[in-house]
N, C-alpha and C positions, 0 to 999 in steps of 0.2 A: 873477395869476389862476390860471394853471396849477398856479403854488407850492402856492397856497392849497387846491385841490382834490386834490392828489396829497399834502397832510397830512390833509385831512380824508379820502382812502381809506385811507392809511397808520392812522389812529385808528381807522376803523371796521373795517378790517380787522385791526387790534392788538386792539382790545375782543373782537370776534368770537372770536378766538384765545385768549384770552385766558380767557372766557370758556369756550368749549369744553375748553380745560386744565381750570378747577376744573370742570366738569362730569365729565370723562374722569378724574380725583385721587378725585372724591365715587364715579363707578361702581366705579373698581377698590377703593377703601373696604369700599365695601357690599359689592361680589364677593365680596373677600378673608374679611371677615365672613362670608358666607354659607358658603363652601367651608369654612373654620374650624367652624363651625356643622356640617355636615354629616358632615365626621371625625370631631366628637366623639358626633354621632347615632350612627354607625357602631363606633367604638369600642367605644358603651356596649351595641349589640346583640348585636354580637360579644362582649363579657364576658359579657352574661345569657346568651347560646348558651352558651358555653364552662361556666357554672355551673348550667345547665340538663344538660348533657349528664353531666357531673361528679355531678351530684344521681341521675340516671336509671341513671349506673355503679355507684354507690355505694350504690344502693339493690338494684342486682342482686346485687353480688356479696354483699351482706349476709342475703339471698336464698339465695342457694346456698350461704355459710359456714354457714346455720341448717339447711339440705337434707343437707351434709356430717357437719355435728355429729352430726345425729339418725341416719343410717346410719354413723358411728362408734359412737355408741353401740348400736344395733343389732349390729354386729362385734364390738363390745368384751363384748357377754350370750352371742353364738354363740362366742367365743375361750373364755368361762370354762365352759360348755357343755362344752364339746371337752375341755378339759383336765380336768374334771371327770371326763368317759369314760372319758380315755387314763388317769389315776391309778387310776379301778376295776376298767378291765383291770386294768392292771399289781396289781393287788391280789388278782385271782383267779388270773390265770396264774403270776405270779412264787414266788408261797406255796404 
């Protein structure tokens, strides 16, 4: 009798167990899945920041390259200016 009671807690305590294993295999499952899931959430925010900030640089300095241009060319009409001067001095004083 005792036999037969200390098998049948032996089983319901192996089922139990047993049971809790595939429940505790399926959470770390789903976990693993979710964390997985979350890195690549994170990844892909971090590229669009990274392509967003890249976009917002790229737009400035293109910005300022068209700000630089136009006051080159503004230096480049006061150079031919100046040299224009300095050739008509030299054309009155030197003669």
């Amino acid at each position: 009798m005792k036999g037969e009671i200390l098998q049948v807690l032996v089983i319901v305590f192996g089922a139990t167990g047993f049971w809790k294993l595939i429940e505790f295999l399926v959470q770390y499952s789903a976990q693993k899945k979710l964390k997985s899931a979350e890195v690549r959430n994170l990844d892909a925010r971090a590229n669009d920041l990274v392509v967003g900030n890249w976009m917002q640089w790229s737009e400035k300095m293109e910005k300022r390259i068209a700000e630089l241009e136009a006051q080159n060319a503004k230096m480049q009409v006061t150079i031919v200016k100046q040299r224009e001067e300095i050739n008509e001095l030299r054309r009155r004083y030197v003669n």
